[in-house]
C-alpha positions in Angstrom: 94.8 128.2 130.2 91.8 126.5 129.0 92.0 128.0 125.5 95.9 127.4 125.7 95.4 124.0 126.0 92.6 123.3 123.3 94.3 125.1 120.8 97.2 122.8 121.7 95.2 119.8 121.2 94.1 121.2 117.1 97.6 121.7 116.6 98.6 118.4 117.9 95.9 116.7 115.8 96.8 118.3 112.7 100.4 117.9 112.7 100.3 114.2 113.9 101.6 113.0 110.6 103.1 115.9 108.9 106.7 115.2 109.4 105.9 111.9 108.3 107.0 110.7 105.1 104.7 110.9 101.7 104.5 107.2 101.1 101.3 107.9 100.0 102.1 110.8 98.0 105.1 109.1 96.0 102.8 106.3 94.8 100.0 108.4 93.7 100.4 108.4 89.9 100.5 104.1 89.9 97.5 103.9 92.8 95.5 106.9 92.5 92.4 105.3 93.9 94.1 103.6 97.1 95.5 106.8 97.9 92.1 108.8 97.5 91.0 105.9 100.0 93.1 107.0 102.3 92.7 110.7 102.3 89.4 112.7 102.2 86.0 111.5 101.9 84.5 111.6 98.5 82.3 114.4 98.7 85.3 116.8 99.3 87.5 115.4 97.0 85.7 114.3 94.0 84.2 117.8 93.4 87.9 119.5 94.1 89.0 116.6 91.1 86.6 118.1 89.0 87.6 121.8 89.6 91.1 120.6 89.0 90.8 119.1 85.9 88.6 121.9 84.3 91.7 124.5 85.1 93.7 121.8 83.8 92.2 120.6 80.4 91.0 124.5 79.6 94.3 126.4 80.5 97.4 124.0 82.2 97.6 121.0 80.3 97.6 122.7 76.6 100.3 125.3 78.5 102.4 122.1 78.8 102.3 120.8 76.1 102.9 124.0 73.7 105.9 123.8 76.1 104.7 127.3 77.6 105.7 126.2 81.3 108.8 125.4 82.5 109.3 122.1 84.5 110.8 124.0 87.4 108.3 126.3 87.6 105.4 123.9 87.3 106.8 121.5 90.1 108.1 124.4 92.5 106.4 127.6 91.9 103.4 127.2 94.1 106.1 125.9 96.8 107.9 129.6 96.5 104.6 132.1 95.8 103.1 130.3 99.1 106.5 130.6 101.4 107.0 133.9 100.0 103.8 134.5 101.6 104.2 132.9 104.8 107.0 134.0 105.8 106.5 137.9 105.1 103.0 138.4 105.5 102.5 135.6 107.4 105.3 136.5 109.9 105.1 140.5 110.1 101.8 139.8 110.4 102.0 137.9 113.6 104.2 139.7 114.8 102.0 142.8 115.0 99.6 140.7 116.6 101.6 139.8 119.7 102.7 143.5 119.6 98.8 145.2 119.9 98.6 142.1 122.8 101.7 143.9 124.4 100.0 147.3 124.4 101.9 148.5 121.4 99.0 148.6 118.7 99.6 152.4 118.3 102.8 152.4 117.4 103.9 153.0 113.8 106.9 151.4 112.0 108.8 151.1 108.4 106.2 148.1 108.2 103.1 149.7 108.8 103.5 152.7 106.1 102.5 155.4 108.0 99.2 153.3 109.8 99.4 151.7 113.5 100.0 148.5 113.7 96.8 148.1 115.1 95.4 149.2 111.8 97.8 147.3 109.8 97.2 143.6 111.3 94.2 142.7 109.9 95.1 144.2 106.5 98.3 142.1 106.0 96.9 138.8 107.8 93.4 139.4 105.2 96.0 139.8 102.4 97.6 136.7 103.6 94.6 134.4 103.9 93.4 136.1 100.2 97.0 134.3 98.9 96.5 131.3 100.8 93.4 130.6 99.2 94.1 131.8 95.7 97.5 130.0 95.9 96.0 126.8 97.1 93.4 126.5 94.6 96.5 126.8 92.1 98.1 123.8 94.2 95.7 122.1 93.7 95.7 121.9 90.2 99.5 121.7 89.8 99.6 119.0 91.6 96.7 116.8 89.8 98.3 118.1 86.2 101.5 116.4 87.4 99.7 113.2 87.6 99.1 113.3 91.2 95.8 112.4 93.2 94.1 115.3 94.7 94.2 115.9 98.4 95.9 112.5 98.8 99.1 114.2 100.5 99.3 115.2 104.2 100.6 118.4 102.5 96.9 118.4 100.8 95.0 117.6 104.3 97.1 120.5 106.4 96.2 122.9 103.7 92.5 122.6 104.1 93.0 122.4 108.0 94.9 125.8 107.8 92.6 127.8 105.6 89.5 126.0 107.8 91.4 127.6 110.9 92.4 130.4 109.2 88.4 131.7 108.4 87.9 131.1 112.1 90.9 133.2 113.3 89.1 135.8 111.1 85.8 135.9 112.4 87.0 135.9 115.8 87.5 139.9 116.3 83.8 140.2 115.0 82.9 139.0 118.8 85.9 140.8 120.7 83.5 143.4 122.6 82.3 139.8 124.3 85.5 140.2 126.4 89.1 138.7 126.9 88.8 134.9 126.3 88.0 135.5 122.4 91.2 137.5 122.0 93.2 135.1 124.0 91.9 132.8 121.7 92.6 134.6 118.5 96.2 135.0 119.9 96.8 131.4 120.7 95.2 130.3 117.9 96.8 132.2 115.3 100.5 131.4 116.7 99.2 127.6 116.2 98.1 127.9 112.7 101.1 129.8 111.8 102.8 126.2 113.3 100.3 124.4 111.6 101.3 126.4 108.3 105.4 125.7 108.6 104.6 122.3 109.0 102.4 122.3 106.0 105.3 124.0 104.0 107.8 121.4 105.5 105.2 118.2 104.5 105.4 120.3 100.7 109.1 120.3 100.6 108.3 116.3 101.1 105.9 116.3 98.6 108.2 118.0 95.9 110.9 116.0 96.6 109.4 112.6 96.3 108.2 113.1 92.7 
């Protein structure tokens, strides 16, 4: 109950404003410094600034301009690659988690290829948090080549909050043999950052829309 309840409190914490409406988001291209105020402190986001404008100046912005990259694709096609991965990788892979909780970890499916699904769950959630990282980096910089401020989204914060989670969900089995409160843990906190990550998708649809 105890590990029910704090991994409660994270989620509740992180998704305190991300239904809210980007205000901050939609005025980032007139008041890029007030909204970098408001978001992360300067030692996270001024190095991420830099990473995103070396991408940008050596490969994105010349893309642009040679009119390599289509506007849909450039203001949408992190939005898709990432829910693409969410919700199949992200889901399935949940899903087997819950079922090796249930006692069904041996069992083999048209998902698993031939494996268990005990065997399978860590491949396809490692897969999934591989994505997630590649395919925020690329957010990252699509969003500051569009003019935007860097992390200065709730859509931006939740990321970073989700991948944060997400390297702790994975180091958790490397302690299971300590017994059953880390696995409850790993189970309650993974259904919460899978929350935390539909949340993050929602506050992106939000993001995209107000631009």
């Amino acid at each position: 109950m105890a590990i029910r309840t704090l991994c409660l409190a994270l989620l509740s914490a992180s998704l305190a404003d991300a239904f809210q409406r980007p205000q901050s988001a939609a005025r980032a291209v007139r008041t890029p410094q007030l909204v970098e105020q408001q978001a992360l402190p300067a030692t996270i986001v001024e190095p991420l600034a830099g990473y995103a404008e070396f991408w940008n100046g050596l490969l994105f912005r010349p893309a642009i301009e040679a009119g390599l990259v289509p506007e849909f694709l450039l203001h949408w096609g992190h939005g898709l690659a990432m829910g693409t991965v969410l919700c199949s990788m992200g889901v399935i892979g949940s899903w087997m988690g819950w079922q090796i909780r249930g006692g069904n970890g041996g069992e083999s499916n048209a998902l698993t290829l031939g494996e268990t699904i005990r065997d399978t769950h860590p491949k396809i959630m490692g897969g999934a948090l591989f994505f997630f990282a590649l395919g925020g980096q690329g957010g990252l910089v699509l969003n500051a080549v569009q003019g935007n401020a860097v992390l200065g989204s709730t859509h931006a914060s939740t990321g970073l909050e989700a991948l944060g989670l997400l390297a702790v969900e994975a180091a958790l089995p490397l302690a299971f043999e300590k017994g059953k409160p880390l696995r409850d843990a790993h189970a309650y906190l993974g259904s919460a950052i899978m929350v935390l990550l539909f949340a993050h998708m929602a506050a992106g649809i939000q993001l995209g829309m107000s631009f």
